[in-house]
N, C-alpha and C positions, 0 to 999 in steps of 0.2 A: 504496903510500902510502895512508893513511889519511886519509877526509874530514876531519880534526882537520889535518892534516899540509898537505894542500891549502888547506886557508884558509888557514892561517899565512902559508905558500911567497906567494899573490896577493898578502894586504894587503902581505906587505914589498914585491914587486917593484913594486905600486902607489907605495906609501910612497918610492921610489929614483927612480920613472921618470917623476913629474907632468908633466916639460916635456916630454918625450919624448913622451908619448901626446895634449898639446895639440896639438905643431904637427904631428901625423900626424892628426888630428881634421881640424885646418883646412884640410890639403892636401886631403883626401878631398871638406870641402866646396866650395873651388875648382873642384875637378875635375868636382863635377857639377853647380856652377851656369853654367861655361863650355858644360858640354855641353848643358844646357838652353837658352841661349842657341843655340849652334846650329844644335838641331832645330829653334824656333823660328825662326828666319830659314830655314830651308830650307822651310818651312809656309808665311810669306808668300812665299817666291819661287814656288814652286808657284800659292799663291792670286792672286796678278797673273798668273799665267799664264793662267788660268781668269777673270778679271775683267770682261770685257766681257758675259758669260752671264751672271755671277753680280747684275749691274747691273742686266739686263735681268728676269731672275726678280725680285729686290727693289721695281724699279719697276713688275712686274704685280700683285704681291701688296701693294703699296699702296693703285694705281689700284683692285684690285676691292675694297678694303675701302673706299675712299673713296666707290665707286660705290654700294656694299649699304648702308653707311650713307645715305647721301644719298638711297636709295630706299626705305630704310626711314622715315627723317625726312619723306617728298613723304607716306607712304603716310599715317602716323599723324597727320599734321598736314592731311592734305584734309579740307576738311567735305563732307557726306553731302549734298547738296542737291539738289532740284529744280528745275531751268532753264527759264523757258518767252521765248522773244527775240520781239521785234515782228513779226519773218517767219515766226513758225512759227504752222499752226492750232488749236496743242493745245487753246487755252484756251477758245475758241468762245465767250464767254458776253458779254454787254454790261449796260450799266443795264436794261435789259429783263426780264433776268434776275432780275434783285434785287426781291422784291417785300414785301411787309408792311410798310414801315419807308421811308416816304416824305422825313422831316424827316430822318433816317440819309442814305440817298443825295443828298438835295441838300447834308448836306457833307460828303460823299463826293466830290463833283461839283465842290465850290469846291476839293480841295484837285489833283482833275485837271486842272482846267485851269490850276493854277498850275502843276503838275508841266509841264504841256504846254507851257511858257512863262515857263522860269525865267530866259531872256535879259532879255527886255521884263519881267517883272518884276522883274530885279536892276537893270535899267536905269531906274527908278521910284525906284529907293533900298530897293526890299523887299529882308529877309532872308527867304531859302528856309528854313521848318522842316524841321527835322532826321527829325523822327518824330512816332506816335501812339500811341496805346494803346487797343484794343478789347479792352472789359473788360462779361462778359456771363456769361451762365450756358452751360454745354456744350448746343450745337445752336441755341442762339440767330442762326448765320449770320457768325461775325467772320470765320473760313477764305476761306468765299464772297466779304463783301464783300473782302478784297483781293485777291481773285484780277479780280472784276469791275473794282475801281479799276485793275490792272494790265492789264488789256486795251484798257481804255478811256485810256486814257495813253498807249496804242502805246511802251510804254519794258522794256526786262529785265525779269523779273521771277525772283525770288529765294525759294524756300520751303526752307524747314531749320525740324527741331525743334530747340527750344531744345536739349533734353538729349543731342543728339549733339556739341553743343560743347562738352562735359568729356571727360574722357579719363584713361583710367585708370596714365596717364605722368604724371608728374610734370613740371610746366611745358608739357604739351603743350596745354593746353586754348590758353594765350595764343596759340601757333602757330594753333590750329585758326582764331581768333578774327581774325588780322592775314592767313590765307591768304581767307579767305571775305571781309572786304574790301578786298582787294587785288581778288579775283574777281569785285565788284561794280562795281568803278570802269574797270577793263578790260572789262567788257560797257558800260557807260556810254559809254566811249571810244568802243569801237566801231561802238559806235548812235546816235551823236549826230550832232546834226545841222551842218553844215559851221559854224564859228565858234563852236559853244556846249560849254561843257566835257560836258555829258549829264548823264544821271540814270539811277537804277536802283530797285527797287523791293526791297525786302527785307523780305518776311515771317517772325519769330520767334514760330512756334507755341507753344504751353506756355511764355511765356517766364519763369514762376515757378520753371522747374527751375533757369535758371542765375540769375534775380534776386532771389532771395530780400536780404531787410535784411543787412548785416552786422554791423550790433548787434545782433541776435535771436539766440540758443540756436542757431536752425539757420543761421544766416548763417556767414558768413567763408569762413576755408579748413577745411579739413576734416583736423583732425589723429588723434595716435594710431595707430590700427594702420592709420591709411590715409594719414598723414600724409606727411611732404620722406621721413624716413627707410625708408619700404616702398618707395619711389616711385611713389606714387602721389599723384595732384593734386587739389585740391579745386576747388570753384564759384566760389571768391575770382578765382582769375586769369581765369577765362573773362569773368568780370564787369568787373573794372577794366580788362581791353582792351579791351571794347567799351566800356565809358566813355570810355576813350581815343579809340578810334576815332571815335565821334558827335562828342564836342567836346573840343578840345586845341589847346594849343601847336602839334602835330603837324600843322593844318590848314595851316598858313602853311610847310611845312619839305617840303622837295622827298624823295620817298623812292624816287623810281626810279632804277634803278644807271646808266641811260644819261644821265641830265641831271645826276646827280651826278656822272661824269665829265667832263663837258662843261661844269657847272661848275668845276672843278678845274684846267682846261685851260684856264679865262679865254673859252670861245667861248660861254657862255651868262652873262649878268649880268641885274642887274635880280630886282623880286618875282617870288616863284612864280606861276605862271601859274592861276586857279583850278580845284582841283578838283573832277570829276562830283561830282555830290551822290548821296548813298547815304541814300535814305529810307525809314528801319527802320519797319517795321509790328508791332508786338508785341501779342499776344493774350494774355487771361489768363482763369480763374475765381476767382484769390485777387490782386487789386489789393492789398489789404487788405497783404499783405505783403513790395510789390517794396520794392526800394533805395530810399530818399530821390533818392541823387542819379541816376537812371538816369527818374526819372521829374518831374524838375527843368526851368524852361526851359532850351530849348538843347539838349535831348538828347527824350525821348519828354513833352514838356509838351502836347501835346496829348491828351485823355480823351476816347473816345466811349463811351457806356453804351450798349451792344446788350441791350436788353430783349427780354421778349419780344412779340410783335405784339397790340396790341387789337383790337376789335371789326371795326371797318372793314380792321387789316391781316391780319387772318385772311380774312375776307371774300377780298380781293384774293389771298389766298396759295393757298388750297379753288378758287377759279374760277380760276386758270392751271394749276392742276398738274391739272385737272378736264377742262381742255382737252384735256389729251393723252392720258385716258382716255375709254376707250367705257364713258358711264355715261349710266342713264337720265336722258332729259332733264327727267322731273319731281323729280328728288333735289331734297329739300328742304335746299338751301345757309343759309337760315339758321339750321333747326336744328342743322345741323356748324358752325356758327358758333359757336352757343350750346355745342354738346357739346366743343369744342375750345379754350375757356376756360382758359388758362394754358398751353396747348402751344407749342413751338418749332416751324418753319417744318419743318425736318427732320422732327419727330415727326405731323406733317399730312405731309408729304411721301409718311413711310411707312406711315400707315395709311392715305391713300388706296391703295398699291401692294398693300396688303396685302389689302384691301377686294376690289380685282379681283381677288388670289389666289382669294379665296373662291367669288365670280363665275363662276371659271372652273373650278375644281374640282366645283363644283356642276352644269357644263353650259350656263353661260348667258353672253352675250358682251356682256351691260353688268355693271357693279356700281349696285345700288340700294342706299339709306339700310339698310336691313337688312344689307345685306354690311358697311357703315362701321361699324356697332354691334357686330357679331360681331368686327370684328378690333378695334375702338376696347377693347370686353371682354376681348379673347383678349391684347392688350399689358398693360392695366391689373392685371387683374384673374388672367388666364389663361387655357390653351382650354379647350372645356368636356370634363369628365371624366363623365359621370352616374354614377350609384352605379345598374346595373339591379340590384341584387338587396336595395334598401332598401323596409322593411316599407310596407306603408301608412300604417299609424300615423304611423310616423317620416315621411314625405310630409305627412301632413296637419299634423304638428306644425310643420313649417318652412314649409308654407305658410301658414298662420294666424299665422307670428314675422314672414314677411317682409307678409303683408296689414297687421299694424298699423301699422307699419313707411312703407306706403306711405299709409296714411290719414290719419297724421298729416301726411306731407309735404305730402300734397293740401289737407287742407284749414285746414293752419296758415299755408304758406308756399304763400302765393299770387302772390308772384314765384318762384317757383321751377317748373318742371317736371320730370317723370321720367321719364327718358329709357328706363328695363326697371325690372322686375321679375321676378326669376327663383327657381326652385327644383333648377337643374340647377347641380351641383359646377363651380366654376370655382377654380380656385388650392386656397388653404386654404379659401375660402367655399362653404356646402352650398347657401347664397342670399344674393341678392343684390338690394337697391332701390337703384338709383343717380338720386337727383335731381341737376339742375342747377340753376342759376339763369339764370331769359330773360335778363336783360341783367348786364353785369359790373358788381360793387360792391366798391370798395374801402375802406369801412367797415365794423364791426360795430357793429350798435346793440341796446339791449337786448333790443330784443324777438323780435328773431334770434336771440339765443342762447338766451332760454329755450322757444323755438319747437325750436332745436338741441336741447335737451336733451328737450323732449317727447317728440321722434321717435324718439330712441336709446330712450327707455321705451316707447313703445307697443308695443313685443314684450314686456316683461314685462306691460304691464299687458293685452292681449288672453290673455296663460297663461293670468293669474289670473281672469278674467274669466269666457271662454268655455273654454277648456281645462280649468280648475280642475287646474290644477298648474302647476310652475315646475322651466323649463329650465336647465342649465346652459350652454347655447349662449347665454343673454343675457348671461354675463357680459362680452365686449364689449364690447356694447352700456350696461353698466352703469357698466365704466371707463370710457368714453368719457364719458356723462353726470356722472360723477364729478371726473374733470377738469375740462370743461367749467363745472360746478357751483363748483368750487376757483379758476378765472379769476374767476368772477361776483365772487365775492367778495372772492377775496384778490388780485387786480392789476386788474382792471378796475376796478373801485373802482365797480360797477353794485348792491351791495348797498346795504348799511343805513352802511356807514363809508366813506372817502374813500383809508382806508389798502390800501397797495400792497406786501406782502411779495412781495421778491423771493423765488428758490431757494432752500434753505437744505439743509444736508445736516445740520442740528439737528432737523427735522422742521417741523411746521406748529401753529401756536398752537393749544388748545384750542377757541379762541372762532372761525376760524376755519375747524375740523371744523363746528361746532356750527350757523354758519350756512350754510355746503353742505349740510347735512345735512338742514336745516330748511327751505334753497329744494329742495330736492329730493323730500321730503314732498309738501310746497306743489305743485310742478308732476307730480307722481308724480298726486294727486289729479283735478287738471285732466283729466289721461292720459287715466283710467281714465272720467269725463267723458263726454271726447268718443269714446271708444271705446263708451259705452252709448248714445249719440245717432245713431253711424253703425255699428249694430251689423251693420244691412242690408247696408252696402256691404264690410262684413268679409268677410261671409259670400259675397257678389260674386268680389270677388277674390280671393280661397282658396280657392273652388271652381274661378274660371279658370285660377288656377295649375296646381291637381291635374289637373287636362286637358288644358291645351299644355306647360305644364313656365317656360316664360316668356310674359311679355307686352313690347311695345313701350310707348312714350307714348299713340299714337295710340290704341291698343287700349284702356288704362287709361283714356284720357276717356269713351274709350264706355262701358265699363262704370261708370266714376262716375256720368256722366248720366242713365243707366240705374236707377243704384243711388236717384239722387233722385229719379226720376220715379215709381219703385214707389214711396216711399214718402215721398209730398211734405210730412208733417208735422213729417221729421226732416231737410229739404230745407235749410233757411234757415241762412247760416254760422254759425260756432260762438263764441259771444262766451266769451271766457276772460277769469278774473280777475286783477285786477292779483297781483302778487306783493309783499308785506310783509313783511317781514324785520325781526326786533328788532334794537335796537341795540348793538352789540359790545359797550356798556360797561355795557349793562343786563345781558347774558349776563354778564361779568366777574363783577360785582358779586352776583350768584344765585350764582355759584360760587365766591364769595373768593376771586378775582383780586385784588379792588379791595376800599379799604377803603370802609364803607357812610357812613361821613361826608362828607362835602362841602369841598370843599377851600377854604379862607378865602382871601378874597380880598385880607385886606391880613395883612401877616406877624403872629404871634404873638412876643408883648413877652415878653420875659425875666423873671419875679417878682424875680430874684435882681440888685440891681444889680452893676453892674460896679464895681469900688473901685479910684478914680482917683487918682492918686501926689499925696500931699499936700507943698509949698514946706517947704523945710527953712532954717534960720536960719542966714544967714553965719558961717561959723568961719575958724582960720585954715589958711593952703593947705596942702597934704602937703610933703614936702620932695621938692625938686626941681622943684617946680614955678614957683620964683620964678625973679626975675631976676638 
């Protein structure tokens, strides 16, 4: 039979047999959906047979996922914190401790013994504040003081940096946030005293990591590729649950699972009982950009400014930490007084310890006023590097930059003193004259600054003078008096105009180049002056230099003294001239800024009059416009 023959033969027998080949279709499918059935039932008899095993496996393999989550949850949600309880020695330190900042600790003092007695004083009708805010510059002592307040409290005490209360889960920060205090109010409990709910102490270091504003650029949550969908969480929630926490609804609402049962069960009624207070301490260096509401009453409304210590609290801060080193008993403390002029307690701290390094590397088992200079230098400034294989020349050219340098200080700025003068490499400087001022000033007045700008000139003008040439190491010294020069006139308003140009990234007006430029002539002259009147005592201190490499204060008076006694006709102080400055509007006007006419004082009349709408003669109305 032929493939032709063969198709034929099918379709007819197809074509004759349709019912015939359905209901053998559907018998086949019977047959094996019976038979699927069942194997199926003989699969679950077997599996009850096996079921009580099979229970047991399912309920361990729940149990331990329920367990790895729950301890992955406990892990990622614990805050990072530091503990110290009233029984333990850790903290050792008291009000004793705390020194420079007298007016700081006594209300430091008023908010301890409220802490100490928040019974009798809720019993008065006071509300306990919630929090504070030490808001200071880095090393000014905000750490310190609450670690002191916490000792002195005899209460928990709580340290966490802010920025370990985010978390790089999404939604975990808020956990981090409601475990830590839950973990404040449970040391509270536990340390209270019979009948008072307790109190706890809670330092948030750095707290601008989680407080930033939420209206600002960098506030809120933190979306994008760090955003709900990476899972990853931003500063928003760590923020709004300690907002919660400090003050809420929530203060009044019972949140332990045992009184919430025990409410539920009818055996606990009545208000909630009140809870330990949790009283946040919050540090910062940028106040300037926490939350509105996180620094609102009721939550951290209290503001202490940790500055840094004046006169009298340096004083007190150099003789205790003085105390507990072996240092000469003649150290002159109020010269480190004077030389310590805007420093942090910390920053005295360490260069007293540093000081003794020096002391003992040396061989010697006190630290004197010379070891305090060396490392006070070696922080500021750097340690010294000397250059041994610099010419002479090159010596004598930097000590003749830094003698001007030092002549001018002396004998323009006569509240000031100078603490060294050196010719030995420190940091990027080849030299260095470091004055101070004896007593602290916190004004500038005119005559200070052009006294300031003198001194940054007097290395050029001793070049040109006695070197007869010109370094490029003044320039420096030149921006600096350049600047300074650009205040006089265009913000301090100490020149010839009253006007105060701020920044401007357009540049700076013509007229006032012209008068920096012109008080800088002016005091450049002066300079050079008094540089030819105390030529002597140049030549003093630039040859002292070339010889020890530096000098101290004390050394530099001698040699001034010295300098006047040889040559007591150039002895008597230096009278400088006033400075005169023309007037910006006379500059203007020389350079057709301005026009040279004078501006009329009452307005200029029109020639051409104005042609005023002359009465037209009754007609009759337009149409539509009657009645």
């Amino acid at each position: 039979m032929t493939a032709r023959g063969f198709v034929t033969t099918s379709a007819y027998v197809l074509e004759h047999n349709k019912r015939r080949l359905l209901i053998l279709l559907g018998v086949i499918a019977l047959a094996l959906f019976f038979w699927g059935i069942r194997t199926v039932f003989e699969g679950l008899a077997a599996l009850v047979g096996q079921a009580p095993g099979l229970v047991v496996t399912l309920l361990f393999y729940a149990f331990a996922m329920i367990v790895q989550f729950g301890a992955l949850m406990w892990f990622l949600s614990r805050p990072r914190t530091y503990t110290v309880t009233p029984d333990s020695p850790q903290i050792g330190l008291s009000f004793e401790n705390y020194r420079g900042q007298p007016d700081l600790l006594d209300h430091a003092k008023s908010l301890v013994r409220i802490l100490r007695g928040v019974q009798a004083f809720q019993q008065r009708g006071g509300e306990m504040p919630k929090g504070m805010l030490l808001a200071g510059a880095p090393g000014t002592g905000k750490t310190f003081l609450a670690g002191v307040m916490a000792a002195e409290a005899k209460l928990p005490f709580i340290y966490i940096d802010a920025s370990s209360l985010t978390s790089m889960w999404f939604g975990m920060d808020a956990l981090i946030v409601v475990s830590l205090f839950r973990k404040a109010r449970g040391l509270a409990r536990k340390y209270a005293t019979p009948g008072t709910p307790g109190a706890c102490i809670m330092f948030l270091d750095e707290l601008d990591s989680i407080g930033l504003s939420r209206g600002g650029v960098q506030g809120g949550q933190q979306q994008g590729m760090m955003g709900p969908m990476g899972m990853m969480g931003g500063r928003g929630f760590a923020l709004n649950t300690m907002l919660n926490q400090m003050d809420s609804l929530g203060q009044h609402v019972e949140d332990r699972m045992k009184y919430k049962l025990l409410r539920w069960l009818g055996v606990v009624r009545g208000p909630v009982a009140p809870k330990p207070v949790v009283f946040v301490i919050g540090a910062t260096n940028r106040p300037d950009v926490l939350d509105p509401a996180l620094v609102r009453p009721g939550r951290l409304d209290r503001r202490l400014n940790v500055y840094e210590p004046d006169g009298e609290g340096r004083r007190d801060i150099l003789q205790h930490y003085l105390k507990m080193k072996a240092h000469d008993p003649e150290i002159p403390v109020e010269l480190m007084v004077a030389d310590s002029i805007g420093w942090t307690p910390i920053e005295i701290k360490t260069v007293i310890n540093e000081a003794l390094i020096v002391s003992h590397d040396d061989g010697r088992e006190a630290l004197t006023y010379r070891d305090w200079l060396t490392a006070r230098d070696a922080r500021i400034l750097g340690i010294k590097q000397p250059i041994l294989s610099m010419s002479q020349h090159d010596k004598r050219t930097i000590a003749y930059h830094e003698a001007g340098h030092a002549i001018a200080s002396h004998y323009l700025n006569k509240e000031d003193r100078i603490q060294k003068a050196s010719i030995i490499r420190m940091g990027d400087a080849y030299g260095v004259v470091m004055p101070t001022p004896k007593l602290e000033r916190h004004q500038l007045h005119q005559q200070e600054l052009e006294n300031d700008i003198m001194v940054s000139l007097g290395s050029r003008a001793v070049e040109e003078l006695l070197l007869h040439t010109k370094t490029a190491n003044a320039s420096a010294d030149l921006r600096h008096a350049t600047d300074r020069a650009m205040a006089y006139v265009g913000n301090f308003g100490m020149g010839s105009t009253l006007l105060a140009f701020p920044p401007s990234a357009m540049g700076v007006a013509p007229q006032v180049l012209e008068l920096a430029d012109r008080l800088l002539e002016l005091l450049y002259e002066e300079t050079k002056r008094l540089m030819r009147e105390k030529e002597y005592a140049i030549h003093a201190v630039a040859n002292a230099l070339l010889e020890k490499g530096e000098l101290i204060g004390p050394e530099l008076d001698e040699i001034f003294a010295y300098a006047d006694e040889a040559n007591p006709e150039k002895a008597q102080p230096f009278e400088r001239k006033p400075v005169i400055l023309p007037k910006m509007s006379d500059l203007a006007q020389r350079n057709g800024h301005l026009p040279a006419t004078p501006v009329p004082l009452a307005p200029v009349q029109d020639p051409t009059p104005i042609p005023q709408p002359q009465p037209q003669p009754p007609g009759p109305l337009p149409r539509g416009t009657g009645d």
